[in-house]
N, C-alpha and C positions, 0 to 999 in steps of 0.2 A: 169341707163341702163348699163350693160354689156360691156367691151372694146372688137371689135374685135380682134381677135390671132395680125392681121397686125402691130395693132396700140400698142400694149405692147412690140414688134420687134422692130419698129420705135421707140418706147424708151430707152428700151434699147440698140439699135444701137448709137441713137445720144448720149445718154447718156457716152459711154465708149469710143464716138471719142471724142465727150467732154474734157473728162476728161485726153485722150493723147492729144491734145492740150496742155491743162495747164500745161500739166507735162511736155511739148516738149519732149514725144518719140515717134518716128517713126514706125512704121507697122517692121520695120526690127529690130527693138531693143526691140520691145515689143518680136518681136519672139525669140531673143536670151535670153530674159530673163526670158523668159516661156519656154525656156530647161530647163533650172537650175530648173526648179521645176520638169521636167518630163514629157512636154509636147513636144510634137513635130512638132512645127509649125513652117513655112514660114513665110516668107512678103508676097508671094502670098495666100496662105491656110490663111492668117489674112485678107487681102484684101477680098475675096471672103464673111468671113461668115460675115464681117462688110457690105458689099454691099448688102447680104440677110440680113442681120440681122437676121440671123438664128444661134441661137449659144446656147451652154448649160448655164446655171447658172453656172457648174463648169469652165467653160473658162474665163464666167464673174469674177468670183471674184477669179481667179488666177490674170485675166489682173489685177484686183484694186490691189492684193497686190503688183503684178512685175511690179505696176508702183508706187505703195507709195502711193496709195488711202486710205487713213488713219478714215477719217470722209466721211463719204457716208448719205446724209441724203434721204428718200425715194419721198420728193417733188421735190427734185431735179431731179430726173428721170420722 
């Protein structure tokens, strides 16, 4: 059966605080490090879409590399 929209959100949401845990970067240091790519986000604008979990794939796998998420495996999300 089919996942609803909600629940692949809820994945990849806990999935990418997850993964700033491990990495111990902060909402504020993720956003300064997702300038340097070209993005232009907050601690608050990263707060919000991790609280929706509403985020692009392209945000997702900026944050994996401007935090050194190197090996991503798809069970794990």
């Amino acid at each position: 059966m089919p996942m609803p929209d909600d629940e692949w959100a809820d994945r990849a949401r806990n999935f990418l605080k997850k993964q700033l845990v491990e990495k111990r970067v902060t909402y504020q240091e993720l956003a300064s490090r997702l300038n340097r790519y070209g993005f232009h986000e907050t601690e608050a604008s990263i707060t919000n879409k991790l609280k929706r979990g509403n985020f692009t794939a392209k945000f997702l796998l900026a944050s994996l590399e401007a935090i050194g998420a190197r090996n991503v495996r798809l069970g794990d999300i």
